[in-house]
VOBATI-610645 format. One record per residue: z, y, x negated of N, C-alpha, C in turn; residue in one letter; residue number from 0. Coordinates in nm, 3 decimals, decimal comma. Atoms other than C-alpha are relative to their C-alpha. Layout:
Z|Y|X|Z|Y|X|Z|Y|X|a|NUM
...
END
This chain:
0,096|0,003|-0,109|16,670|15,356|-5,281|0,040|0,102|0,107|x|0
-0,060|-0,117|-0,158|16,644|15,599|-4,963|-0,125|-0,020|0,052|x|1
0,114|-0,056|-0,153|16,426|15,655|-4,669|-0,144|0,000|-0,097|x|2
0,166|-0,054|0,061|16,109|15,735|-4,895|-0,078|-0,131|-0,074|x|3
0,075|0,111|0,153|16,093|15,410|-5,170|0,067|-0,126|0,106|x|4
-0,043|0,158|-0,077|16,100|15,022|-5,031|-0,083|-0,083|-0,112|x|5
0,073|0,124|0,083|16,024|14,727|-5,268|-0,068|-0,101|0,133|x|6
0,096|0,062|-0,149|15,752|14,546|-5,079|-0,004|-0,192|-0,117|x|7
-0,009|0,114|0,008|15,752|14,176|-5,132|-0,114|-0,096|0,063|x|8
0,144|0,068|-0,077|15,452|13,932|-5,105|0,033|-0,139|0,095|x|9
-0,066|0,104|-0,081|15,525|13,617|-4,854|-0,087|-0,109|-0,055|x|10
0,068|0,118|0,098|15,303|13,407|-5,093|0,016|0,016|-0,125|x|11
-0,010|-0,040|0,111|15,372|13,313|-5,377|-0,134|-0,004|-0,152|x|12
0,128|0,000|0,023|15,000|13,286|-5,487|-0,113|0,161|-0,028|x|13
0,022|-0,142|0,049|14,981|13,688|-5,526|0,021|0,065|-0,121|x|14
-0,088|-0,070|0,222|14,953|13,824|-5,890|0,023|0,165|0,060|x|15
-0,003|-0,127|-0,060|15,080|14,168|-5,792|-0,046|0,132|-0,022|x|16
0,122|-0,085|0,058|14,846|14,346|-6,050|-0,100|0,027|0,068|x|17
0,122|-0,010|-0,096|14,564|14,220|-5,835|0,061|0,078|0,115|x|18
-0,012|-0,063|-0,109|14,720|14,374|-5,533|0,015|0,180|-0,023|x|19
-0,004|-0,170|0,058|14,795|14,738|-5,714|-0,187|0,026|-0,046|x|20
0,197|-0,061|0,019|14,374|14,749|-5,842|-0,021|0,007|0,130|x|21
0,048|-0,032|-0,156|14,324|14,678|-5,420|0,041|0,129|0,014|x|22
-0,051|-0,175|-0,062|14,514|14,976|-5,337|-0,056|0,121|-0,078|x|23
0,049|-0,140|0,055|14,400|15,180|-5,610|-0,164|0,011|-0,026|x|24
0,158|-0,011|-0,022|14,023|15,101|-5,531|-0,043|0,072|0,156|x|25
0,038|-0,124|-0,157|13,805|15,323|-5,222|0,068|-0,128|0,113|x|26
-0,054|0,050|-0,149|13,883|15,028|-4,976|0,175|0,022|0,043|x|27
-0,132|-0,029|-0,003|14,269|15,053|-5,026|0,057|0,120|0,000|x|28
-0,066|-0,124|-0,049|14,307|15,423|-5,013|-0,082|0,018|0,088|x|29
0,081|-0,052|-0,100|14,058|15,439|-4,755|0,171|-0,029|0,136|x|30
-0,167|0,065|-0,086|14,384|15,222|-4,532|0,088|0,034|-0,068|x|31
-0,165|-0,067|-0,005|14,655|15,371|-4,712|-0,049|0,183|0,090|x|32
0,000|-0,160|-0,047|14,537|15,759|-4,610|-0,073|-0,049|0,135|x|33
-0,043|0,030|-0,119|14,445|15,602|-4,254|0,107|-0,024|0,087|x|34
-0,189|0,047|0,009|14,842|15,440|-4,237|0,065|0,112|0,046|x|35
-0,105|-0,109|0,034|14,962|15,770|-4,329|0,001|0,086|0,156|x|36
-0,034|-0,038|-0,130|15,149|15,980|-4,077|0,090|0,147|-0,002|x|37
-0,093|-0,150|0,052|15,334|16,308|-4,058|-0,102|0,168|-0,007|x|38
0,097|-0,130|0,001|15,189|16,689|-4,081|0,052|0,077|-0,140|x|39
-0,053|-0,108|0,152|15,440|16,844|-4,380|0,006|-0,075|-0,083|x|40
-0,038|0,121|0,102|15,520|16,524|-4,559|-0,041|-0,102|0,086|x|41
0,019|0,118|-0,061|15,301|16,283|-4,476|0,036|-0,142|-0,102|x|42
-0,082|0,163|0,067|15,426|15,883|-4,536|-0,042|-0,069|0,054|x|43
0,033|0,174|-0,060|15,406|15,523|-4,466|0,107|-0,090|0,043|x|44
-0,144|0,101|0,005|15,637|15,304|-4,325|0,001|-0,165|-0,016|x|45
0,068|0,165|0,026|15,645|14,927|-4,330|-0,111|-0,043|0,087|x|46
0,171|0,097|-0,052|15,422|14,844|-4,056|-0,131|0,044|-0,007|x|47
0,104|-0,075|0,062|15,191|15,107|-4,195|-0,042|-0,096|-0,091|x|48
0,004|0,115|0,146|15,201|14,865|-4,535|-0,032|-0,127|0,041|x|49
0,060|0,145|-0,047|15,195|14,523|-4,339|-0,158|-0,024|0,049|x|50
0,101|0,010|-0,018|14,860|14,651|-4,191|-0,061|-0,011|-0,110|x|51
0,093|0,012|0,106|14,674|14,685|-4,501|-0,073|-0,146|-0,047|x|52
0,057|0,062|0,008|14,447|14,435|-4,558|-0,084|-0,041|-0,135|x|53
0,066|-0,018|0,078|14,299|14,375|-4,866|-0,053|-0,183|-0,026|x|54
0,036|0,164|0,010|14,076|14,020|-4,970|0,084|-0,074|-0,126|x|55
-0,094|0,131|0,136|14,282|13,732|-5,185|-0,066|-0,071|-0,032|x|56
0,039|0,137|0,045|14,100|13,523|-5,386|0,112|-0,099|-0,059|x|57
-0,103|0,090|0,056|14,258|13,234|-5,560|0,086|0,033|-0,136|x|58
-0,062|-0,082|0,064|14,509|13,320|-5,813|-0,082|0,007|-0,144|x|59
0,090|0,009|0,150|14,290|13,209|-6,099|-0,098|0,113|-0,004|x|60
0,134|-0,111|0,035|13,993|13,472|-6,000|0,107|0,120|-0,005|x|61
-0,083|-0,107|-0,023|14,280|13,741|-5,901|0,035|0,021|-0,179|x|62
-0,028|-0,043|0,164|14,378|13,713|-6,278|-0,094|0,008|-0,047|x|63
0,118|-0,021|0,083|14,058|13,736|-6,433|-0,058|0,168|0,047|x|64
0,054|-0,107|-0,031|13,952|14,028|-6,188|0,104|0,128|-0,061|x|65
-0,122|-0,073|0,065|14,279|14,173|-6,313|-0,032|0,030|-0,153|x|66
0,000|0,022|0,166|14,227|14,086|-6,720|-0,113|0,125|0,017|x|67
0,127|-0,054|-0,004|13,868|14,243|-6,680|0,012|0,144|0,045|x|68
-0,027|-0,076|-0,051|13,979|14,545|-6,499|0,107|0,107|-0,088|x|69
-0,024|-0,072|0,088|14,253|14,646|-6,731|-0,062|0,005|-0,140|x|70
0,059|0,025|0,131|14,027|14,566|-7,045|-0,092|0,175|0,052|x|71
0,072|-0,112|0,004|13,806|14,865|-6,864|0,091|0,112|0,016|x|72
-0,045|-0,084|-0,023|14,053|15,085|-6,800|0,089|0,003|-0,166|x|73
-0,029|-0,063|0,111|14,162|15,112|-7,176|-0,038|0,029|-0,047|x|74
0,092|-0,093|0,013|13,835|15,193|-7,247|-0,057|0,106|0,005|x|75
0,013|-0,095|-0,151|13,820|15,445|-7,005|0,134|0,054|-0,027|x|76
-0,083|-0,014|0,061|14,149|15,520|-7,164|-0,046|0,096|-0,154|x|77
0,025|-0,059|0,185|14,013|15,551|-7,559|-0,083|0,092|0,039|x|78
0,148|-0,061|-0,037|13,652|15,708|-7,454|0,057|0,177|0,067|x|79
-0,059|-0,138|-0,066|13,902|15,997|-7,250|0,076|0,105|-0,142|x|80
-0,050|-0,053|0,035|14,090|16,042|-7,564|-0,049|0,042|-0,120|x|81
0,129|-0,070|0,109|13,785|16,072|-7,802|-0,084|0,083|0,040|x|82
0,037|-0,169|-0,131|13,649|16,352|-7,523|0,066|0,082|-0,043|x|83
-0,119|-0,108|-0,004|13,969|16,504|-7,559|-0,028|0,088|-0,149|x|84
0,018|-0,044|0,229|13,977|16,510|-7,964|-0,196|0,141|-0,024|x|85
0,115|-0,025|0,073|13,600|16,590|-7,996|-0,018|0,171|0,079|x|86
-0,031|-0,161|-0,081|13,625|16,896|-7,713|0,096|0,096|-0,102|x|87
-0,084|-0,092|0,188|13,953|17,024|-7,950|-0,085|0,069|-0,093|x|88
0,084|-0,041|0,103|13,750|17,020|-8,261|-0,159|0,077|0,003|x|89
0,058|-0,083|-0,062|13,450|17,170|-8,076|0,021|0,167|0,021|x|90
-0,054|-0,170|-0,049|13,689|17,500|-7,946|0,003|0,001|-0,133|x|91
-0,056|-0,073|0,125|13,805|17,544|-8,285|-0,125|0,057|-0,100|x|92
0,166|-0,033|0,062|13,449|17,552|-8,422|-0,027|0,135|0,063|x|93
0,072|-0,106|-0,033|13,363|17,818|-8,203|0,051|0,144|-0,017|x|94
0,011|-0,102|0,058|13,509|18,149|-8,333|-0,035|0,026|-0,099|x|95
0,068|-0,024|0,172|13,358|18,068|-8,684|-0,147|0,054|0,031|x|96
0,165|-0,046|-0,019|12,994|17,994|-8,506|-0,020|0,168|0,015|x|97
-0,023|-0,135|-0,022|13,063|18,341|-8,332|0,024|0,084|-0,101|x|98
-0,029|-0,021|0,138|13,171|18,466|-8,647|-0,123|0,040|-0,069|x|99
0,156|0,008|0,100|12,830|18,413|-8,842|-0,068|0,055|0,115|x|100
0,089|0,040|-0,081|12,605|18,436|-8,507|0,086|0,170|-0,009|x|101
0,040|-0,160|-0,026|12,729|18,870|-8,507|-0,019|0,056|-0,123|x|102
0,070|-0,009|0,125|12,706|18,862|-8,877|-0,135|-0,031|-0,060|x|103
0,153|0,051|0,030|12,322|18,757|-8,840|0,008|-0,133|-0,106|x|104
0,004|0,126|0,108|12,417|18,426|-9,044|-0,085|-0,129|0,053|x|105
0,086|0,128|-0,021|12,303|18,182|-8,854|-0,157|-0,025|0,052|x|106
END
């Protein structure tokens, strides 16, 4: 640890801490973390930057479900990126053949 990294700790123990990482990494939670932030060359956060943040708690039962549901889309959103990826690939590679035929009047 140094000056930059702090393990943050919830004061309930009724926090799944998944649900609290989707808050932060949704628009309302970086809207208040890049408000927090402070500095001009390296900007940061310090703790009472972090204690402000605010985000809504439901009960731990919906917090896990909004959680389950949330990473179920984001492996989707996962595969769907890496069958883009593949199908783009096999796409470029296609295209010096098309080119190929298409100055040879083939196609």
């Amino acid at each position: 640890m140094n000056q930059h990294v702090a393990v943050c700790r919830f004061a309930r123990p009724d926090i799944a801490p998944r649900f609290v990482l989707w808050g932060l990494r949704g628009p309302t939670g970086q809207e208040q973390l890049l408000d927090q932030r402070y500095g001009q060359g390296k900007p940061g956060l310090n703790l009472n930057n972090i204690r402000a943040i605010e985000l809504p708690i439901p009960d731990l039962a919906e917090q896990l479900r909004i959680v389950d549901c949330l990473d179920r889309l984001e492996a989707r959103v996962k595969a769907l990126d890496e069958l883009r990826e593949k199908r783009d690939a096999e796409l470029h590679a296609l295209l010096p053949a098309i080119l190929d035929r298409a100055f040879r009047r083939e196609l």
